[in-house]
N, C-alpha and C positions, 0 to 999 in steps of 0.2 A: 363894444368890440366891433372891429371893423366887418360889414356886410353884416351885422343883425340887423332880426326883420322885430318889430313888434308887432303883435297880431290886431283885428277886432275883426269880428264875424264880417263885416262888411268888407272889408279887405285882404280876407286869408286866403282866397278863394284865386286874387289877384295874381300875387307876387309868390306864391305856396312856393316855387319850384325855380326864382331866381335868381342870381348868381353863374359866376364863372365856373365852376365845380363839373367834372364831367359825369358824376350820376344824378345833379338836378339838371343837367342837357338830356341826360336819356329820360329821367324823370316826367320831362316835358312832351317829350314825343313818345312818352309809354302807351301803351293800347290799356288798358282800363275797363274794358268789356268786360273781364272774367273777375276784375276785384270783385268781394264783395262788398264794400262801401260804396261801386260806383267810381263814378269820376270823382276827380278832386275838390269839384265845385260843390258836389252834394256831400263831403267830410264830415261828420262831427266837428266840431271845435278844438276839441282835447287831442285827436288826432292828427287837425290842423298840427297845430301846438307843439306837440310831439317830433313831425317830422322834419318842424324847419330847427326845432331844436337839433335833432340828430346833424341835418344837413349841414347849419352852424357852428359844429363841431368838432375843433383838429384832430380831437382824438376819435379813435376808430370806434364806432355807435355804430349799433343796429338797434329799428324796431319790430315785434314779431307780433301780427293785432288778427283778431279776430279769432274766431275757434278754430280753423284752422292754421294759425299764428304765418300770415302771409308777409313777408322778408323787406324790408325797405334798410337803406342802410346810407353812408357815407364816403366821400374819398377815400378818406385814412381807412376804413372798412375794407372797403374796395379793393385795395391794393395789398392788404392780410391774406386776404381767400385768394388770389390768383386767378385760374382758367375759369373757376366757378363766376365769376363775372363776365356780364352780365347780365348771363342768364337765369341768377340770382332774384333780381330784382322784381318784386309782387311775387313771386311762387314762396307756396307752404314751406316751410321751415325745415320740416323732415325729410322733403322729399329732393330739396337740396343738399343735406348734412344726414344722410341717415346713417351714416358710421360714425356720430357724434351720440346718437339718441342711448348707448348705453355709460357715456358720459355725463352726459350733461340732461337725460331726462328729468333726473328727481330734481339737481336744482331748477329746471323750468317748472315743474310740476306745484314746487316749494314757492315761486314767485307766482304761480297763478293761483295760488292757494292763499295769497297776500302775504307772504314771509320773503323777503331779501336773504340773499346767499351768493356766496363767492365760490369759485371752483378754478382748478389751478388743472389744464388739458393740453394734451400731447398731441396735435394734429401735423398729417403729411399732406402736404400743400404741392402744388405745381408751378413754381414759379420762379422768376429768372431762369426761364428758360428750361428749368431741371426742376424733379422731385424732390423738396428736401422734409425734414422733420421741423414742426415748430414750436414752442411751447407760449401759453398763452395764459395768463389769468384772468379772469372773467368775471363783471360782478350782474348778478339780475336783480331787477327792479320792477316789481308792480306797476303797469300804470293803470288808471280808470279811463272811462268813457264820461260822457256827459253827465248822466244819469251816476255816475260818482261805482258805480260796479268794476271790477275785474275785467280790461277789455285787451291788455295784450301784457308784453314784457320789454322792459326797457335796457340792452345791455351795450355793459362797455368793454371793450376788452383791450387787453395792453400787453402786448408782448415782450417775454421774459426769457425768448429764445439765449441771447447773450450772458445771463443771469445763470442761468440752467446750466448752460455747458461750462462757463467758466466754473460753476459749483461740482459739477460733473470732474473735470477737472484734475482741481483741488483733491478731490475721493480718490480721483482715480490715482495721483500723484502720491501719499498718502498710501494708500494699500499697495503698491509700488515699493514704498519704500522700506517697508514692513518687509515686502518677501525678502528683498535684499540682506535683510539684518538678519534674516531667519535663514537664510541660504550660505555656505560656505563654497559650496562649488559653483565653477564659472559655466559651467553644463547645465546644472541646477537653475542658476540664475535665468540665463536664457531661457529654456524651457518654460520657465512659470513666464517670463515677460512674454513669449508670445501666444500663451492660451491668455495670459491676461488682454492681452491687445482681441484676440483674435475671437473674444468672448464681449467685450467694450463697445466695438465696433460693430458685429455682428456680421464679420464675415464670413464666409467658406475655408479660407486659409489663410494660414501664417508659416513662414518658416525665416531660415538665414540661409541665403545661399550666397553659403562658404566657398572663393574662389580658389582654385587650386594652385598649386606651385608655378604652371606654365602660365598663368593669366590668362589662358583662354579658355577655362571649363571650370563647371561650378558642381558641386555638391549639394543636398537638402541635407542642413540640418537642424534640430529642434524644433521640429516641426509639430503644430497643433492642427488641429483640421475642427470643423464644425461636425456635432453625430451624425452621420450617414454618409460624410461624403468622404473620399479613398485620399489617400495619399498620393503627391506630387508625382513623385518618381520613385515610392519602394523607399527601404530600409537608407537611412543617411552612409553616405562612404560607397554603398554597392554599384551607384553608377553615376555617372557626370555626366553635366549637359553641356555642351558648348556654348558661348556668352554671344555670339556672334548669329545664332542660329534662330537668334530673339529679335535682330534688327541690328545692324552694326552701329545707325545713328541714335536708338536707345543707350547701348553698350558706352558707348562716346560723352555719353553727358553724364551717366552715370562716375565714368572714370573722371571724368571731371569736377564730381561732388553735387551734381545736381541732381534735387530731386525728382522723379518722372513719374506721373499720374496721368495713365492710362485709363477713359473714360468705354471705350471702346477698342479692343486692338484691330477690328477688320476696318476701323474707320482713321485711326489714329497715320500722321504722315508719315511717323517712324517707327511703326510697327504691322500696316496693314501688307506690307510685301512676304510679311514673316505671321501672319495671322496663326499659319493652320501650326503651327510651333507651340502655339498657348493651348490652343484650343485642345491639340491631341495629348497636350501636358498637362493633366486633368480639368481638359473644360472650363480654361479659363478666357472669360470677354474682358473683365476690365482688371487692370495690373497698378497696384502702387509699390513702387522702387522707392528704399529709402538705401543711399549709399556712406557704406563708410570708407574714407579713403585713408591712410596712415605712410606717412613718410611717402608721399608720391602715389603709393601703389592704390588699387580696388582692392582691399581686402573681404570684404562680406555685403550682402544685401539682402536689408530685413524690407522680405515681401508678403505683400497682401494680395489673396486672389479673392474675385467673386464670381462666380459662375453665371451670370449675366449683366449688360451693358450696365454701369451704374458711373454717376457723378461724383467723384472724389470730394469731398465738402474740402473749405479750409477748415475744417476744425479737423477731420478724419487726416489731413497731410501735418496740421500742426499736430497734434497728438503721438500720432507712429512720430516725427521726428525727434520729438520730445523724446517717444519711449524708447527708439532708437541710442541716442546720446547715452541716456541715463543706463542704459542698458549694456552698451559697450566700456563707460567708464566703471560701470557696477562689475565688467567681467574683465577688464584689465587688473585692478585691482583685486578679483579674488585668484586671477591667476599667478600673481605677486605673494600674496600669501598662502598659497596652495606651496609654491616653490620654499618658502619660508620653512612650511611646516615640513617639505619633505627633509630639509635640510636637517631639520631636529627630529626628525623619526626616527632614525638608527641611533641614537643618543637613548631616546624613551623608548624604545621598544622594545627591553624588555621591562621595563616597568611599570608600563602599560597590556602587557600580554601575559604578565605571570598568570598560573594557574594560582598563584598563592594574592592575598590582599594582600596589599601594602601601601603603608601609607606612611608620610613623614611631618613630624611636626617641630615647633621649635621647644627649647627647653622648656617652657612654663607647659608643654603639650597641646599646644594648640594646631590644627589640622594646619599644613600648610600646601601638599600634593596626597594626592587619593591616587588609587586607578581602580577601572572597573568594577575589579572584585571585589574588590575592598566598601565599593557604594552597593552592590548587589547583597552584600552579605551584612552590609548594615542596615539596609533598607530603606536609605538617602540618596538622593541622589550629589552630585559632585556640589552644586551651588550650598546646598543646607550642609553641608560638612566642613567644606574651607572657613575656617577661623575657628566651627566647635574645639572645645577642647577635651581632651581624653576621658574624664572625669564626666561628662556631661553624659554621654554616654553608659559607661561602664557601670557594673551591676551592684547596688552600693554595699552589697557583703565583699564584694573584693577593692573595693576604695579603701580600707583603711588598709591595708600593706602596700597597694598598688603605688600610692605615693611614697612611700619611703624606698623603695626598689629603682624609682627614675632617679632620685636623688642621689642616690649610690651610685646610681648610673652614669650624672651626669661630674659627681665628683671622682670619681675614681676611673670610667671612659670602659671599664668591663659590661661587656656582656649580658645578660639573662636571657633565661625563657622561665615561659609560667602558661601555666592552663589559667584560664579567664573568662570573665562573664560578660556579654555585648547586651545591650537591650537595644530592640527595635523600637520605633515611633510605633506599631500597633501591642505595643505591649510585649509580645515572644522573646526569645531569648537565645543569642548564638555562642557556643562555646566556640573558644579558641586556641590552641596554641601559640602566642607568641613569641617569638624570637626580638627581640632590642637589642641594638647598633645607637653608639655613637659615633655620628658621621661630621670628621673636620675637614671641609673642606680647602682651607687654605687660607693666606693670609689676607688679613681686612675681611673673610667670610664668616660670619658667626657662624661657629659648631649647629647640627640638628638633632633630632632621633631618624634612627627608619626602624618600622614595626612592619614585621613579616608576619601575616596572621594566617593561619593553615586553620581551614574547620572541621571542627572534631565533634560537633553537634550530634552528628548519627553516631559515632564511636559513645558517646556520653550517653544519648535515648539506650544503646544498645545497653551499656554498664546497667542503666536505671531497671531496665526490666531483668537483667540476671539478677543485681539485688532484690528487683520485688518477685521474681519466682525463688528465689530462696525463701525470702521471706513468707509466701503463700507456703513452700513446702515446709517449713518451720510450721506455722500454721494449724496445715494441713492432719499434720503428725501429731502435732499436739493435742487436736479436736480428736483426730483417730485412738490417741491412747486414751481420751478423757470416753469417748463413747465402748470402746472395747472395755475400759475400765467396770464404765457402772454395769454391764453383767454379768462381769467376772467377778464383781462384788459377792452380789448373791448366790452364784453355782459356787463359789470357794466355800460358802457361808454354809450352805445347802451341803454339801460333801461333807464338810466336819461334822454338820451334824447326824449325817446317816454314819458315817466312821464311830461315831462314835457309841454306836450301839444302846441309845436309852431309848428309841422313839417307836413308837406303837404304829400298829400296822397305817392309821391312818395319817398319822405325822409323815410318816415314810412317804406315802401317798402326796401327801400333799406338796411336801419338800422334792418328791421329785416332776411333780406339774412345775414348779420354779426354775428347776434346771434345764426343762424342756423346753420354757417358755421364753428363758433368757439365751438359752444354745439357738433358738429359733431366732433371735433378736438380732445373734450376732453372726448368723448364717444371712438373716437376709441386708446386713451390711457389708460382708463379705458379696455376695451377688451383686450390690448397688455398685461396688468398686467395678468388679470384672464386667457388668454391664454398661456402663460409663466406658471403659476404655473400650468393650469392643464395637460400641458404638462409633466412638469418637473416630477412633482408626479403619473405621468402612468393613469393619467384618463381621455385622449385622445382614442376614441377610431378609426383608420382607416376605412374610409369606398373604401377599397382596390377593385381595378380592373384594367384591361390590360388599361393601355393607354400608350401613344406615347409621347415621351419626347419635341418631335417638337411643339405637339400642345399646353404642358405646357409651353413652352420657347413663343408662339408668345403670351398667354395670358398675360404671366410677363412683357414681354416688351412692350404690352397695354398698361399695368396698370401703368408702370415706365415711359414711355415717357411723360407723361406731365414735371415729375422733371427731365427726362435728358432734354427738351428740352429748359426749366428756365435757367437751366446751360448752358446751349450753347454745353452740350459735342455733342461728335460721336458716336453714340453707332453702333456697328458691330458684326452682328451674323452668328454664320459660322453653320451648322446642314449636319450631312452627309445625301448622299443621300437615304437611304433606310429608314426604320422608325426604332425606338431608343424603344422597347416597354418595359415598365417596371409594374410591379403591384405597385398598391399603390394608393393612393389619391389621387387624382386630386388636390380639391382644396388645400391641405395641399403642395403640391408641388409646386404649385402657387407659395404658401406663401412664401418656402422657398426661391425659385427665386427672387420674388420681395424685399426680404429683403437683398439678397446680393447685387443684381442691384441698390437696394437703397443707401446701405452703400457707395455702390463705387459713385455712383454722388453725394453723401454728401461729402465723401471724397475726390474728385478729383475739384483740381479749376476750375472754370466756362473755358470751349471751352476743357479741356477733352477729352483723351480716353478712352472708354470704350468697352471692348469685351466680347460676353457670344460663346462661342465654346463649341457644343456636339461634341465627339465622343463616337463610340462604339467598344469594343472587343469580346471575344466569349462569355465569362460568364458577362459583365459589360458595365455598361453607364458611362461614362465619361463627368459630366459639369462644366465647368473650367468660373467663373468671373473673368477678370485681366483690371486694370485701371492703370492709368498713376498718381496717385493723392500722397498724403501727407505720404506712405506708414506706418511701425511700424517697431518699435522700437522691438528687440529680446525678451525683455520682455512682451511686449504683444504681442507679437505672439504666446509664453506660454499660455497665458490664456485669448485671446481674445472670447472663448467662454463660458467664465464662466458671470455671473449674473453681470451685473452692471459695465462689464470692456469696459473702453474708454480708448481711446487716452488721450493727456496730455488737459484739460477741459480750453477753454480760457472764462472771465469774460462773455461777451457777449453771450456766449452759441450759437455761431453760425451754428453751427450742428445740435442740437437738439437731441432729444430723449434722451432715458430710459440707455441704454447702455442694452439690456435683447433683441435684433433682431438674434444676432450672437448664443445667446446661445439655445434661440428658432430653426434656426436653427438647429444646432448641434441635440435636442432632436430629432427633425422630421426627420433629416434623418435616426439615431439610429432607429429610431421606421419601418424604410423603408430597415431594414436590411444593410444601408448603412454607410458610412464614410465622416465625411469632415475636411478639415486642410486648414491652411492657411499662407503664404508665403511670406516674403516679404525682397528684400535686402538693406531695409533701410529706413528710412524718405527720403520722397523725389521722392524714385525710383518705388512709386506704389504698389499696393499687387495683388497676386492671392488668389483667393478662389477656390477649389478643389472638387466637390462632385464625388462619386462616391456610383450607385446603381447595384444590381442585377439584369441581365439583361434578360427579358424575351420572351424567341424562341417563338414567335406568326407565324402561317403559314398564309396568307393572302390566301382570297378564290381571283379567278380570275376578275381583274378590282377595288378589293377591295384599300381604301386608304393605301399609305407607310405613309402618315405624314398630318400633318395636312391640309386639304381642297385639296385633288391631288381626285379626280375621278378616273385618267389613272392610268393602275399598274403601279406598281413601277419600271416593268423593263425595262422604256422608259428610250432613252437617254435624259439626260438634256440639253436642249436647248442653245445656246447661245444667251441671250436678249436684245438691248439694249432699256434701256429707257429715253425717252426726255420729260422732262417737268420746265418749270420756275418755279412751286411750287416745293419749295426745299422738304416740307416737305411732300407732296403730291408725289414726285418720289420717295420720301426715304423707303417710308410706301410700298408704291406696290412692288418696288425692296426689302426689306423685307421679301414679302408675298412671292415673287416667288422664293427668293434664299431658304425659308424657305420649300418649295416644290424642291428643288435639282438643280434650273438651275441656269447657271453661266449668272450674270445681270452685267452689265454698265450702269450709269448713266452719263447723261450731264445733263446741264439746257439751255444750250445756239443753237441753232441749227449747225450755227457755229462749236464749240464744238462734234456734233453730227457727221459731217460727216466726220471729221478729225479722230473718234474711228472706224465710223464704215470700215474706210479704212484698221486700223489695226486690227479692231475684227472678220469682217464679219459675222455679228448676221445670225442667222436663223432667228429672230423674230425681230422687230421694233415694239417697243410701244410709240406712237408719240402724245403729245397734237398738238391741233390745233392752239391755239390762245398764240403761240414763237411771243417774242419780235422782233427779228433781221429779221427771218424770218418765216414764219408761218409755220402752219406742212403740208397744202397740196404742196407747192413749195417745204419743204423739202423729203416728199416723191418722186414727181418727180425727184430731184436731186440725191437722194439714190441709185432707177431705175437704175441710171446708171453706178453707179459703177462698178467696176471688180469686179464678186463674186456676185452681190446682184440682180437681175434679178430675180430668185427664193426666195429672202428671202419673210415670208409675212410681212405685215405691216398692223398694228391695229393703229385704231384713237382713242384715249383716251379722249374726250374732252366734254364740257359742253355744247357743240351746237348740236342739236339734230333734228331741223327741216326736213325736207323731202330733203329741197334743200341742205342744210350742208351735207346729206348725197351723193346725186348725186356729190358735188361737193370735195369728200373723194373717192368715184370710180373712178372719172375721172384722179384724180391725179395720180394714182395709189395703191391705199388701198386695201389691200383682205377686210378687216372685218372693223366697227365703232361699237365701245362702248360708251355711252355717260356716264358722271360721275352724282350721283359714278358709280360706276364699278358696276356688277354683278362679283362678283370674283367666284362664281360656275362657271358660264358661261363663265368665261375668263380659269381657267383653265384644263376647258372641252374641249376647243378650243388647249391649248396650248399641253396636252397628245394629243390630236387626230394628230396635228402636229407633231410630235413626233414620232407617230406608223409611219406615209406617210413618212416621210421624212429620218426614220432608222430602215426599217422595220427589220433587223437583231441587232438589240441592244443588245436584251437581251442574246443572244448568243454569242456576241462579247464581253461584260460583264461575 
């Protein structure tokens, strides 16, 4: 190659810096004092090397050597960076480019790390005299030093400025042409072309100022602005500006189709007499005019402002005239067809604006016109409808007539209507009335249909629910005679036979406990009616006050334990420990309990589980019923508390009742400010029932009850209790009452049994009958005595023997306290708080 140097250490030192090139002339006469290599004669080799390489080089080479990567570079280099030469030359790398460093750090970082890498960078350069943007790709290169180490980077860069914008371009041409297709108005059109311009560019402003009829005053319109900066002149049409007030030898060239690219207007020769005209017309320095002229005239001009001095590029004046052109042929043409369609407006307008759908198709029924409603109420739009055909659609229980009705239709030219079924693409389903027309156009036109579709969907939902409230009061009526029936069975049965004078005083007797008990049956189904409705109709009225949820839950499960324990189920009530205080009714709240606890031991097969759990949060009571029983079915879970909604009803009416418990419910909580729902994953797997009340902050005075029947505050620890008794339902009841009071209970029934828990529980408390099968309760007390752990528990005698000696012989055993049954349960858990304070006197503070 012409002017290559080849090196040898003896000669590098020579010629390093020769040639006609004007940065090996500055080269020569560089001051070299603050390199760190020194002068050039003292080099490395490799950096020799290196630089006549670079300087040898058409293409634009930089070197960046030593740790702090100090800058040597070439012509072609040279003349990339601009002003930045030659001041460039030997200084750090950074401290010439530092608005590159978060460019282009990692790949320098990657080349001194010995990894080669490319990067494709956006630099603003100062040259030809102006600012412009450049784009550059860039590839780095390791070099070593002598010693073969890491000692600079080796880059070449090549600009792809040309590359870039022509690609730029294309995009922008391209998403152009897009909006165009997407736009039918010539308003529209504009608009989007000058935020698109006006967002490309990166100006301040874009509008068209539209010239007015007299050719000497213009208008702003379609105007986009950059965020924060104001508008031209105010709303477009509210005021004109004169064209003349701009510069008249502007105005002039403009009329004449040229373009004007205002760099500065206080500097420019045909604008700086008329400067403050831009300036005061929102703060504009530099102005690009692009003119359209038509038939002789200035009709419009699409302008760009900037709000200070700036260089118009050719790429920013070819662009706008590009988008100019494309933009006025894009808006001639939609105002051609704008005209077009008004022509055919009053034609289609009403078949376009009926409130009715309609649509017309050809004989074989294939969509040919829709309008609106017609796509709104199919829930298609216009594209997915043109060519379906009727059938496609339509609901396939009314496809088989639906085709022989068009047929008729189309042979014989009469008339029909028909109620009709439409399916939507999500599946739903739209009734219709339709009206069909055969429409003959005229001759050489083939005949069509038109279908007039009116929806009668709400009219239809309305039909469905009067059939299904008939049907529920069919139902309804039927369950009412079949329950009034069976205990009219036995009072008819019962009657005959006291009428009939055979039966002894006790038969009497007993024959009329049956009448009493079946007239009771049907008196309190009679109340379930008239309480249901005067629920439901708001003329209940609460007779509201603070109570404690605990003590509602032990009256519910009073009242329900006879039928849980028919059933054989479990019933398990969990209550936290502090009190649960809600306003509201008391016994209305009852109610509501016992009708869930009810539902669920009807509905769960006999030996059952059954759970009622309070909890509470800050503002809310939480009572949750969950069973183990015949659960539901998703559908009625929907409306299990609507009027009269059961399960699937078997002949024998084993269940019983009204099906109006659930929905009772529901009103009384409503009326308690509250919510209920209910839950279930299926036949089989059980339901929840869910209440939840507003909860109300009661402060308890000192000693005052947390929950139902507790004397001791509430901030005693709960005890650990166990209790032993052979009456199963006799331990169940007391363990009950106490875990309903907050303390964690165990039950056994066998003693046995007893002393095997209490090894693992170590009660505080033992509550012990006396008269155990296996082994009795004073030998179980002494046996307890001795446990690890139980030495201090107390122990209570719970039993039915009460004599003086029964009691010596309950001390001796080791008994603190005897109770004989029943219980005084005031006095049992007067005993059990006072234990409680002695035995944890820091509770409530460890709480």
């Amino acid at each position: 190659m012409a002017g290559s140097r080849l090196f040898s250490p003896m000669s590098a030192s020579l010629d390093l810096f020769s040639g006609d090139g004007e940065v090996a002339a500055l080269l020569r006469t560089h001051d070299w004092s603050a390199f760190p290599e020194g002068v050039p004669s003292r080099w490395p080799a490799s950096l020799k090397t290196l630089v006549a390489l670079v300087l040898d080089s058409t293409l634009p080479m930089r070197l960046t050597w030593g740790s702090d990567l100090r800058l040597l570079y070439n012509d072609a280099y040279a003349g990339l960076i601009g002003r930045k030469h030659p001041d460039a030359l030997g200084r750090p790398y950074w401290d010439v480019w530092p608005e590159l460093q978060s460019q282009l750090g990692q790949a320098m970082d990657q080349a001194l790390a010995g990894s080669a890498s490319f990067a494709d960078v956006a630099i603003r350069l100062r040259r030809h005299e102006h600012e412009e943007r450049a784009w550059f790709s860039i590839s780095f290169s390791p070099v070593r030093d002598d010693n073969g180490g890491i000692a600079g980077v080796l880059t070449t860069a090549v600009e792809i400025t040309g590359q870039v914008l022509l690609e730029r371009r294309q995009a922008f041409n391209l998403k152009f042409a897009d909006v165009v297709r997407s736009r039918e108005e010539p308003a529209a059109i504009a608009s989007a072309a000058t935020a698109m311009l006006g967002t490309e560019l990166g100006v301040a402003r874009v509008f068209y100022a539209e010239v007015a009829e007299d050719d000497a005053s213009f208008g702003v319109g379609h105007e986009w602005t950059r965020p924060g900066v104001k508008p031209a002149i105010g709303d477009a049409g509210v005021e004109l500006l004169r064209l003349d007030d701009f510069g008249p030898e502007l105005i002039a060239a403009l009329r004449a189709g040229i373009v004007c690219a205002t760099d500065d207007v206080r500097t420019d020769p045909r604008t700086a007499a008329h400067a403050e005209a831009f300036i005061e017309t929102g703060g504009v320095y530099a102005n690009l005019a692009i003119p359209y002229v038509k038939s002789g005239r200035l009709v419009a001009i699409l302008t760009l402002h900037r709000l200070e001095p700036y260089h118009w590029t050719e790429t920013d004046i070819q662009l706008s005239q590009e988008m100019a052109e494309r933009t006025w042929s894009a808006v001639e043409s939609a105002r051609a067809q704008t005209a077009l369609r008004i022509s055919e407006a009053h034609l289609t307008a009403l078949f376009a604006q009926s409130a009715a759908a309609i649509a017309e198709t050809d004989l074989e029924g294939r969509i040919i016109h829709v309008n609106d409603r017609y796509c709104e109420l199919l829930g298609r739009d216009r594209a997915q409808l043109l060519g379906m055909g009727m059938h496609d659609f339509t609901h396939p229980d009314d496809l088989v007539w639906n085709a022989p009705m068009l047929d008729a239709l189309v042979a014989s030219g009469r008339p029909f209507e028909v109620e009709k079924r439409y399916v939507r693409p999500d599946g739903s389903v739209v009734w219709g009335k339709v009206i069909v027309s055969l429409i003959r156009p005229g001759p050489g036109v083939p005949p069509t249909v038109l279908a007039v579709f009116v929806d009668i969907t709400e009219r239809k939902r309305y039909e469905e629910k009067l059939r299904e409230a008939d049907r529920l009061k069919d139902e309804f009526l039927a369950m009412l005679a079949h329950e009034l029936r069976n205990p009219l069975a036995p009072i008819s049965a019962a009657a005959e036979l006291i009428a009939g004078g055979a039966l002894d005083a006790g038969r009497v007797s007993q024959t009329s406990e049956v009448i009493v008990r079946q007239a009771r049956h049907m008196t309190d189904l009679m109340e379930d009616l008239l309480d249901v409705s005067r629920v439901t109709r708001g003329l209940v009225v609460l007779d509201s006050a603070p109570v404690d949820i605990g003590t509602i839950a032990a009256d519910a499960v009073e009242q329900v334990r006879p039928l849980v324990e028919t059933r054989g189920h479990r019933l398990a009530v969990g209550l936290p420990p502090e009190a649960a205080w809600v306003s509201g009714d008391a016994k209305r709240l009852v109610q509501v309990l016992v009708n869930l606890l009810g539902n669920a031991a009807k509905f769960t097969p006999n030996g059952g589980r059954i759970a009622l759990d309070v909890q509470t949060a800050d503002d809310r009571v939480v009572l949750t019923v969950r069973d183990n029983g015949i659960g539901m079915l998703p559908e009625l879970q929907e409306r299990a508390f609507e009027l009269f909604a059961q399960a699937e009803r078997t002949a024998d009416r084993s269940q019983g009742g009204l099906g109006i418990g659930l929905a009772l419910v529901k009103s009384l909580v409503q009326l308690h400010g509250g919510t209920v729902r209910a839950a279930s994953d299926g036949p089989g797997r059980g339901a929840v029932f869910t209440v939840t009340l507003p909860r109300l902050v009661r402060e308890l005075a000192p000693g005052q009850a947390g929950g139902p029947a507790v004397p001791a505050s509430s901030d005693c620890r709960p005890l650990r209790i166990l209790v032993v008794d052979d009456n199963v339902d006799a331990a169940q009841v007391l363990a009950l009452l106490l875990e309903m009071n907050g303390h964690e209970v165990a039950v056994e029934y066998t003693s046995g049994a007893a002393l095997a828990r209490a090894v693992e529980l170590r009660p505080d408390v033992c509550l012990l009958d006396i008269g155990l099968p296996d082994m009795d309760g004073n030998a179980l007390a002494a046996q307890l005595r001795t446990l690890p752990g139980m030495a201090d528990a107390i122990l209570v005698a719970v039993t039915g023997y009460g004599q003086p000696h029964d009691l010596c012989n309950s001390r001796a055993a080791g008994f603190d306290h005897h109770f004989v049954k029943p219980v005084d349960t005031q006095r049992l858990l007067e005993l059990l708080a006072g234990a409680a304070e002695r035995r944890y006197p820091n509770a409530a503070r460890r709480l």
